[in-house]
N, C-alpha and C positions, 0 to 999 in steps of 0.2 A: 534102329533109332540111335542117334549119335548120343553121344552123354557129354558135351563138352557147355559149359554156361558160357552162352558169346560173349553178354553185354555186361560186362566187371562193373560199367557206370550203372546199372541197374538192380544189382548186389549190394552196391555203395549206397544208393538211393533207399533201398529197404532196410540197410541197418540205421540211416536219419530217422527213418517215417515208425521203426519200430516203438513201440511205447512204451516210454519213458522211465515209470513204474516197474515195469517189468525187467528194463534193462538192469536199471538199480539194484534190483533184487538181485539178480545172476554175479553184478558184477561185485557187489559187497560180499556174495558168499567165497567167489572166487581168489576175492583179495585176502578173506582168511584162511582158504584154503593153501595159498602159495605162502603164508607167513607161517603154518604149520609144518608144512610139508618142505621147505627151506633147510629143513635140518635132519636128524635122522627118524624126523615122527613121520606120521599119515593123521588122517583125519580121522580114522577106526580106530587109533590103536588105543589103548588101556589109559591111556593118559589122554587122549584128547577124544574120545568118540561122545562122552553126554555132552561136553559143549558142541561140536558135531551133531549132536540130535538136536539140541535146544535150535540150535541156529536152522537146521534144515525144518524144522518142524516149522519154524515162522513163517519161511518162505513158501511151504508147501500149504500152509494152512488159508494165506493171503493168496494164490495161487490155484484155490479151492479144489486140490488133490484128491480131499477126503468124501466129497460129496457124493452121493447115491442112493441108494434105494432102503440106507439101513439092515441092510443084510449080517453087517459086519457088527465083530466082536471088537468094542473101541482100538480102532484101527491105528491111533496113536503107539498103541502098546506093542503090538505089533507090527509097526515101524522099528520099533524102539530095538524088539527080538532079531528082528531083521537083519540090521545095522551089526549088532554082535555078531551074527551067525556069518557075514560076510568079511569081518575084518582081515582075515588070512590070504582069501579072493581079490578085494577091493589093492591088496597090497603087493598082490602078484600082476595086478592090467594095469596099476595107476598109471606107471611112469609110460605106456601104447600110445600113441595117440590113433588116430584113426589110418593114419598112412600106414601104421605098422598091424592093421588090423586082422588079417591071415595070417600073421605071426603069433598071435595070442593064444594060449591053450586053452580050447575049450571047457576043462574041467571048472576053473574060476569061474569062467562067464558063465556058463549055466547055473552053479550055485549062488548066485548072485541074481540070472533068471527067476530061478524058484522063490527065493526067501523073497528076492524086491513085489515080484509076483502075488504073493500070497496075502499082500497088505487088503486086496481089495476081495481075495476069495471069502466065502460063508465059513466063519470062524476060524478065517486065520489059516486054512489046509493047503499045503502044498496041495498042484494038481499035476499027477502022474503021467500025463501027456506034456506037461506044461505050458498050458493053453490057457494065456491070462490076459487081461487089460492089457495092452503095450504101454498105457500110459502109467501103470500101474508100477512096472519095472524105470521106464525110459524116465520120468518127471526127477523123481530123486536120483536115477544114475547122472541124468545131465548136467545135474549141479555135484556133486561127489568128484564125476570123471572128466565130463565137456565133452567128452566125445560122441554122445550120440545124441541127435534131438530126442525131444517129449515126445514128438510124436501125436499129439492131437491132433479132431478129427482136420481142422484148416491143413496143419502140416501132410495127414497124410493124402489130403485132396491133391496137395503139390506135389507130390510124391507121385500122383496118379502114372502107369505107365512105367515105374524105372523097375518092376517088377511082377510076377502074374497079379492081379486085381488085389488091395491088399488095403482097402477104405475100410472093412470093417474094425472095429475095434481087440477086436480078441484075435491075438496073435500067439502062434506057437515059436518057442526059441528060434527054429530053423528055420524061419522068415524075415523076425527080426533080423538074426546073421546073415541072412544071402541080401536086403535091403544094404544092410551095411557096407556087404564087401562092395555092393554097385556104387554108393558115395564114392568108397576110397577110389574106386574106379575113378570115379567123376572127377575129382582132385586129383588126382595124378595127371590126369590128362589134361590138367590146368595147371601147370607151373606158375602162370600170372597171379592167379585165384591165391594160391597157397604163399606167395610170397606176400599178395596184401594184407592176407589173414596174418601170415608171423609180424608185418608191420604194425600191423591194428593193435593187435595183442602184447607185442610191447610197449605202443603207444599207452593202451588204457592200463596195463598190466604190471609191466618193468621186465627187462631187457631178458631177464630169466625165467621169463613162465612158458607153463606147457603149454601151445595154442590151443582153446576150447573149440576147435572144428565142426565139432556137433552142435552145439550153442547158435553160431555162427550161422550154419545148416540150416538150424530150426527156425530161427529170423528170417532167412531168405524165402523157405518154402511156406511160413505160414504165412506170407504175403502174396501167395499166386503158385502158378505151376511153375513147371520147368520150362524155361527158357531157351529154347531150341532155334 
C-alpha cells in the first residue's frame, strides 16, 4: 500500500471544514505553549507546570477526556501526578518533532506512556503491559507536544490499514510507536505536505514554532481515511 497523501487540496479542505471550537482550543494552548517555551522554561517545569495544568485541564475537560464509566479515582488529580512525574521526559522529546521521531529515546516516551496512561486506569495504577486507552495518553500529549494526534475512535477509523488492525481503543506502547513511525514515513515522503505544514504554522503560529504535525494529522484523519 503506498503511503503518500496525493490530494494536498483535500488536506487544505479538511483543515477549513475542521471545527472551529476545537481549533481554538489547540491553537490557544499552543500559543502559550511557544510563549513559554521561547526561553529557557518548558511547560512542566517547576515554575510553569500548574498554569500548565490549569490551562490543559480546560481544554481537556471541554474536550470531554474525563468521561467513562466512573471507575476512576478523581482523574483530575491524577492528571495533575502525571504532569509532575513526566516533567524530566516531556523535556527530553519536546524539542522532536515527528520527522525526528526514531531518533527519540525510548526511555522518555514510555514514561510519559505510563503516567499519561494511567489517568483513565481503576485508581490511578500504572498497567505493567502498558496497555491503556491511547486516548488516554495521546489527548493531553497532543497539546503538550503536537506531535502526535488524539487518536479517537473517527481518527483511528482514518488510520484504518496504515498498520495491523488497530480501531480498538486500548493500545499498547509498541503500537502507538510502530503507528507513529508509519506517519513520519508518510511525511517524509511528502516534501509538498511538510513544507505547507511549516507554512501553516507560521502563518497561525509565528515564524518560530515547532510545527504541531500530530495536531495537523489529527484534523486530516478525523475527517475520513487515507487518501490513496
Amino acid at each position: 500500500m503506498g503511503m503518500a497523501i496525493k490530494d494536498l487540496n483535500l488536506f487544505k479542505e479538511r483543515l477549513r471544514n475542521f471545527p472551529q471550537k476545537y481549533m481554538e482550543d489547540f491553537d490557544n494552548f499552543w500559543k502559550y505553549k511557544l510563549a513559554v517555551e521561547n526561553t529557557f522554561e518548558h511547560l512542566l517545569d517547576y515554575k510553569n507546570w500548574k498554569e500548565t495544568y490549569r490551562r490543559l485541564l480546560g481544554v481537556l475537560n471541554r474536550w470531554q477526556y474525563f468521561r467513562g464509566r466512573g471507575v476512576y479515582v478523581t482523574p483530575d488529580r491524577i492528571l495533575k501526578e502525571a504532569l509532575e512525574n513526566i516533567s524530566d521526559a516531556y523535556n527530553q522529546i519536546r524539542k522532536y518533532t515527528i520527522l525526528e521521531f526514531r531518533q527519540i529515546p525510548d526511555k522518555p516516551l514510555k514514561t510519559i506512556w505510563h503516567q499519561l496512561g494511567r489517568i483513565k486506569e481503576t485508581n490511578g495504577k500504572t498497567n505493567p503491559l502498558g496497555y491503556y486507552n491511547v486516548m488516554s495518553v495521546c489527548k493531553p500529549l497532543m497539546l503538550l507536544w503536537g506531535q502526535t494526534p488524539a487518536f479517537d475512535k473517527k481518527v483511528r477509523d482514518g488510520i484504518y490499514g496504515l498498520v495491523r488492525k488497530v480501531e480498538h481503543h486500548k493500545w499498547r506502547y509498541e503500537t502507538w510507536k510502530k503507528v507513529m513511525e508509519r506517519l513520519q514515513q508518510l511525511l517524509m515522503q511528502n516534501p509538498e505536505l511538510i513544507k505547507f505544514l511549516e507554512e501553516l504554522a507560521a502563518q497561525k503560529y509565528g515564524s518560530k514554532t515547532i510545527v504541531p504535525f500530530g495536531r495537523f494529522l489529527d484534523i486530516y484523519y478525523w475527517q475520513g481515511s487515507l487518501n490513496f
